[in-house]
C-alpha positions as CSV (number, residue, x, y, z in Angstrom):
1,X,-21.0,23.6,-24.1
2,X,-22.7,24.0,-27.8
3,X,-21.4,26.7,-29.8
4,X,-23.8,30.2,-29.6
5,X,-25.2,31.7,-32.9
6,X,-22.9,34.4,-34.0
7,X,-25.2,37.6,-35.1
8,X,-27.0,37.2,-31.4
9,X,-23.7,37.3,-29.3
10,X,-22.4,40.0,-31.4
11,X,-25.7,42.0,-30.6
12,X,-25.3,41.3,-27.0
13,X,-21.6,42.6,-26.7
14,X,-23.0,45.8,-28.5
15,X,-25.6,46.3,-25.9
16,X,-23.4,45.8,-23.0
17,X,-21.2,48.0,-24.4
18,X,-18.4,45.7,-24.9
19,X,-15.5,45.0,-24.5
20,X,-16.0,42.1,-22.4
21,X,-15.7,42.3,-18.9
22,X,-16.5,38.9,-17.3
23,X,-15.3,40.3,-13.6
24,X,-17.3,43.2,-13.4
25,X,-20.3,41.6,-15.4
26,X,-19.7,38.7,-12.6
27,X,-20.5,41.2,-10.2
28,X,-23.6,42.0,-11.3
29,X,-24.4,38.3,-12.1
30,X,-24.1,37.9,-8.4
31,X,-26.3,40.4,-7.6
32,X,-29.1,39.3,-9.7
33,X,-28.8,35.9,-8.4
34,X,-28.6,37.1,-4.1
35,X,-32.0,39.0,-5.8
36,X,-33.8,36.4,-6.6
37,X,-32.3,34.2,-3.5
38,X,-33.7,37.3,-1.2
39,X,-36.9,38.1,-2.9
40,X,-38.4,34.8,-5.1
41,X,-41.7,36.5,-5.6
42,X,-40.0,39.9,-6.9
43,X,-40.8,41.7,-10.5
44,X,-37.2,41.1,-12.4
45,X,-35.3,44.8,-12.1
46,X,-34.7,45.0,-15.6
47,X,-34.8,48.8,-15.3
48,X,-31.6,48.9,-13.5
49,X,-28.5,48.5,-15.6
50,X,-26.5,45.8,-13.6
51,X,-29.7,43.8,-14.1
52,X,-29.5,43.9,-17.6
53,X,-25.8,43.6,-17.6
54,X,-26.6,40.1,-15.9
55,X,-29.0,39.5,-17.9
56,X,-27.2,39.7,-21.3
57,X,-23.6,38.4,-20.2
58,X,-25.4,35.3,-18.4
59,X,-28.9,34.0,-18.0
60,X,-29.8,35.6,-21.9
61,X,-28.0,33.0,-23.0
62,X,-28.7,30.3,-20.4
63,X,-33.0,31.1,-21.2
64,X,-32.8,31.0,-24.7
65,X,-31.3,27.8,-24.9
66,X,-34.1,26.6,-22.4
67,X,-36.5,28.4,-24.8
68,X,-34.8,26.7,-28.1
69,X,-35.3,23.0,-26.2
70,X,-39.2,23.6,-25.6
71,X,-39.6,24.7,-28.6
72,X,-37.8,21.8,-30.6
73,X,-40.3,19.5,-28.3
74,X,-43.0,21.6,-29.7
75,X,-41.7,20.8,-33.4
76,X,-41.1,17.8,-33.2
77,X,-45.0,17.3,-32.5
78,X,-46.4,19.7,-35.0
79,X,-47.4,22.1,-32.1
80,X,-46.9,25.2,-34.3
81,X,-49.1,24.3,-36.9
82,X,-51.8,27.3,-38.4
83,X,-49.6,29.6,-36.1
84,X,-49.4,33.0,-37.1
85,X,-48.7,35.4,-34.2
86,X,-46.4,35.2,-31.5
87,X,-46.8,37.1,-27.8
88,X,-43.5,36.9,-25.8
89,X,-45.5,38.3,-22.7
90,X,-42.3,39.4,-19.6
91,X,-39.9,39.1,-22.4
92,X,-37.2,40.5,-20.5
93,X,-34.4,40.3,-23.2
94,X,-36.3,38.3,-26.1
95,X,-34.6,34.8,-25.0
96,X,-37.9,33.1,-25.1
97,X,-38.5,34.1,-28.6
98,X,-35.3,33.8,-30.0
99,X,-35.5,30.6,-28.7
100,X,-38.9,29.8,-30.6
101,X,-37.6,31.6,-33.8
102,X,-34.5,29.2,-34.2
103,X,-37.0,26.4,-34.5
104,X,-40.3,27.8,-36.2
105,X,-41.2,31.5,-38.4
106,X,-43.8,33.1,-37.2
107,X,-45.7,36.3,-39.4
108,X,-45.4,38.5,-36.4
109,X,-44.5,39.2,-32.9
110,X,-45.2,41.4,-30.2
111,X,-42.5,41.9,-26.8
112,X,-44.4,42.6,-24.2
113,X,-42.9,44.0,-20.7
114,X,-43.0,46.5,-17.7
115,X,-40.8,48.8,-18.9
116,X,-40.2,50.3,-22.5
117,X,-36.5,50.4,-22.0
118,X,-36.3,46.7,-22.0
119,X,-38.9,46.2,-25.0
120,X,-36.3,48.6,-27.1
121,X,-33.8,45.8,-25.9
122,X,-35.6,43.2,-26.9
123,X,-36.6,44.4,-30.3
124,X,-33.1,45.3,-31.0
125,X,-31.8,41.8,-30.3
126,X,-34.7,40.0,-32.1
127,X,-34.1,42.5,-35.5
128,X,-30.5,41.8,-35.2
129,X,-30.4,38.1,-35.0
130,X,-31.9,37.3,-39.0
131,X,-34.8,35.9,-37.3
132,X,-37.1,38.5,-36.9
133,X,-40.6,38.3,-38.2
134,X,-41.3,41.0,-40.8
135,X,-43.7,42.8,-37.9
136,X,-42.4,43.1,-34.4
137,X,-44.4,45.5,-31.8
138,X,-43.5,46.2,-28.6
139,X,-45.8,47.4,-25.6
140,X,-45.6,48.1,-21.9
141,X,-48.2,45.5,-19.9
142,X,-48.2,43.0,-17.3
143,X,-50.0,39.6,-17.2
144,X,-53.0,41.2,-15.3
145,X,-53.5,44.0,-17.5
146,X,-52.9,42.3,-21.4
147,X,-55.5,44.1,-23.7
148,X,-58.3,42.4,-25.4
149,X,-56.8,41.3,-28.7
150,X,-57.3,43.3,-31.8
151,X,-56.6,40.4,-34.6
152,X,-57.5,37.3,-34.8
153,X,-54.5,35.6,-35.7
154,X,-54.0,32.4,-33.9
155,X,-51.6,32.8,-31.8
156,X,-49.1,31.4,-29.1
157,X,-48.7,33.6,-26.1
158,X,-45.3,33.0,-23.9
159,X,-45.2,33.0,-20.2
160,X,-41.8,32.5,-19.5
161,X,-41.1,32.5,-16.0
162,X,-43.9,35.3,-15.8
163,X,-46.3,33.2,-13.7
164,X,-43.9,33.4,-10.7
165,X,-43.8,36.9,-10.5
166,X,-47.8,36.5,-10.6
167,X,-49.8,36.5,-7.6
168,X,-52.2,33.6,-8.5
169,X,-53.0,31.1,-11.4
170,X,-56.6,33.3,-11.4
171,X,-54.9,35.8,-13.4
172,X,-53.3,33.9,-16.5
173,X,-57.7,32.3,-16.6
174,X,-58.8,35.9,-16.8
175,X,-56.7,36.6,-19.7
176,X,-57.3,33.2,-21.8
177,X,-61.3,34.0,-21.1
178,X,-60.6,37.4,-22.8
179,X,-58.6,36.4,-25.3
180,X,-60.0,33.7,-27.4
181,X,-57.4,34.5,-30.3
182,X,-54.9,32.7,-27.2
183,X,-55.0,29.4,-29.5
184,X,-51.6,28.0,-28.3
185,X,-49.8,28.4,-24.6
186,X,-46.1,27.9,-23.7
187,X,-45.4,28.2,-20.3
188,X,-41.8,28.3,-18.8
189,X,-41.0,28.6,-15.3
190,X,-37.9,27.7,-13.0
191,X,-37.0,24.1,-12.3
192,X,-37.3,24.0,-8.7
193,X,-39.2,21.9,-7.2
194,X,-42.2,24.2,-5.7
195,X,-42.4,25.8,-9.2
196,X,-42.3,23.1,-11.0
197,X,-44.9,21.3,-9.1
198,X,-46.7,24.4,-9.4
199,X,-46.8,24.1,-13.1
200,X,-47.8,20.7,-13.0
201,X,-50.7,21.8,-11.3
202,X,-52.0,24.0,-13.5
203,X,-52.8,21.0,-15.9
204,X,-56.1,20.5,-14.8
205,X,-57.5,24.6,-14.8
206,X,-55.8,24.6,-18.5
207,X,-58.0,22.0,-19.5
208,X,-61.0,23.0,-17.9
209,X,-60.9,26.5,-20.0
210,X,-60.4,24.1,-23.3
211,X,-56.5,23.2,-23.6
212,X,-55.1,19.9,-24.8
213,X,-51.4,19.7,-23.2
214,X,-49.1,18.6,-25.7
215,X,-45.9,18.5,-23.8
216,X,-43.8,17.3,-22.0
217,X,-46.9,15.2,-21.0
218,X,-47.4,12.0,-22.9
219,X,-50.5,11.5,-21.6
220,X,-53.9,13.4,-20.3
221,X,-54.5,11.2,-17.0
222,X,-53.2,12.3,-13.5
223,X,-49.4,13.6,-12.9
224,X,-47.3,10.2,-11.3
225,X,-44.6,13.1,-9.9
226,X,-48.0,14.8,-7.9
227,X,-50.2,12.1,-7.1
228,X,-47.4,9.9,-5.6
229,X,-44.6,12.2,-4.6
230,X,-44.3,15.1,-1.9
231,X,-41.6,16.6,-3.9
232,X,-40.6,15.1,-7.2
233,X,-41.3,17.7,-10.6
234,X,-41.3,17.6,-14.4
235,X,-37.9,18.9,-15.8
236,X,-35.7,18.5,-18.7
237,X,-32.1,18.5,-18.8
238,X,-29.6,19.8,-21.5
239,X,-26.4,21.7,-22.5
240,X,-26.5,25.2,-23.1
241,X,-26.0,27.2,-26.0
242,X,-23.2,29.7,-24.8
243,X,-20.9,32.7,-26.2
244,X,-17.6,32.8,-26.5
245,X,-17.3,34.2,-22.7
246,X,-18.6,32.3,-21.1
247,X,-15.9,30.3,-19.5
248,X,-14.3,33.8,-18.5
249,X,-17.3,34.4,-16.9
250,X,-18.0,31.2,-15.3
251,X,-14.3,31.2,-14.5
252,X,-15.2,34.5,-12.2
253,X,-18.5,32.9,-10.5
254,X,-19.3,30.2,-7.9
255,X,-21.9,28.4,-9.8
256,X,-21.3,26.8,-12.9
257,X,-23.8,25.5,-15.6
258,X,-22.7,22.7,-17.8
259,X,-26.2,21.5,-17.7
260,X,-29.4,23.7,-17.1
261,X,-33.0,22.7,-16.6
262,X,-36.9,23.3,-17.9
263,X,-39.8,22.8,-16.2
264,X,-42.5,23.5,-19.2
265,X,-46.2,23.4,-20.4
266,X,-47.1,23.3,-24.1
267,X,-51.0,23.7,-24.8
268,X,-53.3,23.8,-27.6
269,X,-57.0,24.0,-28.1
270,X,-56.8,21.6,-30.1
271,X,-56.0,17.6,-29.2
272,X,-52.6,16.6,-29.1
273,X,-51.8,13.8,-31.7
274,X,-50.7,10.2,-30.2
275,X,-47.2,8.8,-31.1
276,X,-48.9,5.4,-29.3
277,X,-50.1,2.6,-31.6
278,X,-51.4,-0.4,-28.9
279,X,-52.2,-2.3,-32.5
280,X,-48.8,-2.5,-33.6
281,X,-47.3,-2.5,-29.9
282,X,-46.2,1.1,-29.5
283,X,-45.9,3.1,-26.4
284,X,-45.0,6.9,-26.7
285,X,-42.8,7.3,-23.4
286,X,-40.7,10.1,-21.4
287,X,-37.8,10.1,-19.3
288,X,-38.4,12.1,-16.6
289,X,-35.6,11.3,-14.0
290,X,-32.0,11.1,-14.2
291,X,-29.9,8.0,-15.0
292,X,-29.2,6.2,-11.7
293,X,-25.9,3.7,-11.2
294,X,-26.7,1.0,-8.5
295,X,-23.9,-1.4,-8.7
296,X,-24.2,-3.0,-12.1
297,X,-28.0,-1.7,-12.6
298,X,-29.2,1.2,-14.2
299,X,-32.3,3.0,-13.5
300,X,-34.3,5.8,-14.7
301,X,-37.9,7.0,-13.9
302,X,-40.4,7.2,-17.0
303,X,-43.9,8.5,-18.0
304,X,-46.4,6.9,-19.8
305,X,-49.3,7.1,-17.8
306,X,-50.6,7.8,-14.1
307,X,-48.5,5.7,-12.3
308,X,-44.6,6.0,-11.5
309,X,-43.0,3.7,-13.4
310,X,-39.0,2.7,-14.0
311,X,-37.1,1.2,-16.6
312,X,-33.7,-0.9,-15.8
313,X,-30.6,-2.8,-17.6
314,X,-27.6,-4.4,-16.8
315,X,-24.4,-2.7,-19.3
316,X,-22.1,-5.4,-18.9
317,X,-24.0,-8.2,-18.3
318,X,-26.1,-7.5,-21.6
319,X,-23.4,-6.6,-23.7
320,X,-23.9,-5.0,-27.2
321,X,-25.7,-2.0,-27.6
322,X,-26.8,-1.8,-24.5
323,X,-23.1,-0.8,-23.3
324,X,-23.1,2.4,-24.7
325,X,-27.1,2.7,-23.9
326,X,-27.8,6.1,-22.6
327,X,-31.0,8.0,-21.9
328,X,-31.5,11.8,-20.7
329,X,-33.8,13.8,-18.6
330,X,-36.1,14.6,-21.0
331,X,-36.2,12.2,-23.8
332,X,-39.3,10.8,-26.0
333,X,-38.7,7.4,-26.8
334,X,-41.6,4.4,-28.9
335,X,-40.8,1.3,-27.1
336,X,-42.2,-1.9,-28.4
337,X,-44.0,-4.6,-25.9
338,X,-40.8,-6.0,-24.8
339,X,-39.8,-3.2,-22.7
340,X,-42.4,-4.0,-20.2
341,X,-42.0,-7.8,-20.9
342,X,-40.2,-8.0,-17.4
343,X,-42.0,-6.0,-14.7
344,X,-41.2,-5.9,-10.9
345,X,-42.8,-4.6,-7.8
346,X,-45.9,-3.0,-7.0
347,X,-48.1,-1.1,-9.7
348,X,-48.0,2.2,-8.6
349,X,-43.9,2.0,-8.8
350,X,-43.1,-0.6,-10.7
351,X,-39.9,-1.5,-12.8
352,X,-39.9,-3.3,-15.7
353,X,-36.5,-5.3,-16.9
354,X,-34.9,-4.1,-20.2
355,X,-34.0,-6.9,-22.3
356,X,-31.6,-6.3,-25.6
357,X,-34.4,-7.3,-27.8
358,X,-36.3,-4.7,-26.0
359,X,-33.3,-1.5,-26.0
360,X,-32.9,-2.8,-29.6
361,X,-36.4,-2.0,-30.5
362,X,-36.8,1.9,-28.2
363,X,-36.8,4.4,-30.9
364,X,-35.7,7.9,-29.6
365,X,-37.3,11.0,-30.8
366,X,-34.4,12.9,-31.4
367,X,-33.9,16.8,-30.4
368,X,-32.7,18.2,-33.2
């Protein structure tokens, strides 16, 4: 696990009162999670203080870290640019925009949630973590009944797993038609499989009211994971951020997290610049599956365009870098045109043969 930042888990032990407890706060970890098992659809019960005991000791620091990985995609494509205002709209504990703050300042920032108890929470962990903007608000709204804006700051609204506790997709157009300041959407939501495709399908309606999607896509054509799969989704994969309890806690619970997943949507009204250069033999592509052993192969899924495609190598036979070659869920790599120098199969899954030459010549985007 990656190291946590110091001034936010020291805020967190204050608000749950420390000292820490990782049997009883396992207790109420359990409970949140049988919640959400029982009742998908449910509004998050923040109000009620095991809630927000599990929501500090455990998924806090499991949704910022999510938070922190969408946001170093944004960076890393000059998403924030001309940015000035930040909505973290369901903000629960703040996670979301601590996660945003670690990789980009914004002027300001309003919490937005159900209750005012949990805005106060929120507030205090953003002021205590040396990342706060120099104006933070707070207010008590939902997704359906945001106000009309009264600035016109550009701004970046969060939804962070807010649009499965909506009732339909209708809701979040309402709001963008009324809120024209909206220049800038990030939109976080579980990795499952009917949410995530859910997500993915909301590409389309976010276009047609005037959004460029930025990320993770690498392209604006049809999704490959909808239009030729009944059940594949769009995820990341990476390692958490965690405090110092955390294997206590862990240690006390039947699930463990070494790795956690994203299922995301960065927007803009503006176009989404192209890391492709067909002149000098360029493609901009993403991993999108996980690394598959078959015998002496390897295989992983990619994106580039509207078809599922599949990159392969042979370690051992190869030799040289590609021994130690090794690609994640989520990665943005430039690949010259050797990498598809070697295609197999059909075109609407085909697999194209690395070469060394051509794992020699991928250039990863690093996450920083």
């Amino acid at each position: 696990m990656n190291p946590y930042d110091d001034r936010i888990e020291k805020s967190l032990l204050s608000l749950l009162g420390g000292p820490v407890d990782p049997r009883r706060w396992a207790k109420s970890v359990q409970r949140l999670s049988n919640h959400y098992v029982s009742e998908p659809e449910a509004i998050s019960p923040w109000n009620e203080p095991w809630a927000r005991e599990a929501l500090l000791s455990y998924y806090h620091p499991l949704n910022q870290s999510r938070a922190r990985r969408v946001a170093t995609q944004g960076g890393n494509l000059g998403f924030f640019k001309g940015l000035s205002h930040m909505i973290d709209l369901g903000c629960g504990s703040a996670a979301a925009s601590l996660g945003f703050l670690q990789v980009q300042k914004f002027a300001s920032l309003e919490l937005i949630d159900r209750s005012f108890e949990v805005t106060q929470m929120a507030k205090a962990l953003v002021e205590a973590s040396g990342l706060a903007p120099s104006d933070v608000k707070t207010s008590q709204q939902s997704l359906e009944l945001l106000s009309a804006a009264d600035s016109k700051s550009p701004t970046l609204l969060i939804l962070s797993y807010v649009l499965t506790e909506a009732h339909s997709l209708r809701t979040l157009e309402q709001v963008l038609k009324k809120r024209p300041d909206v220049q800038a959407l990030a939109i976080l939501e579980p990795s499952t499989s009917q949410d995530g495709r859910k997500l993915q399908a909301l590409r389309e309606p976010l276009k047609d009211l005037g959004f460029h999607i930025w990320a993770p896509c690498t392209h604006a054509g049809a999704c490959p994971l909808l239009k030729d799969s009944d059940r594949d989704w769009c995820h990341d994969r990476l390692v958490p951020e965690t405090p110092s309890w955390w294997q206590s806690l862990e240690s006390e619970l039947p699930m463990k997290n070494k790795t956690v997943t994203v299922s995301y949507l960065l927007a803009r009204k503006e176009p989404r610049p192209s890391f492709s250069k067909p002149d000098q033999g360029q493609t901009e592509v993403r991993v999108i599956g996980d690394r598959m052993e078959e015998k002496t192969k390897v295989r992983q899924m990619i994106c580039r365009g509207e078809n599922r495609e599949f990159i392969s190598w042979f370690p051992s036979r190869l030799g040289g870098e590609a021994e130690t070659f090794h690609l994640d869920r989520g990665d943005r790599l430039i690949a010259s045109d050797a990498a598809w120098a070697d295609p197999r199969g059909i075109d609407r899954s085909k697999e194209y043969r690395l070469s060394l030459e051509a794992i020699k010549n991928l250039s990863r985007i690093d996450f920083k």
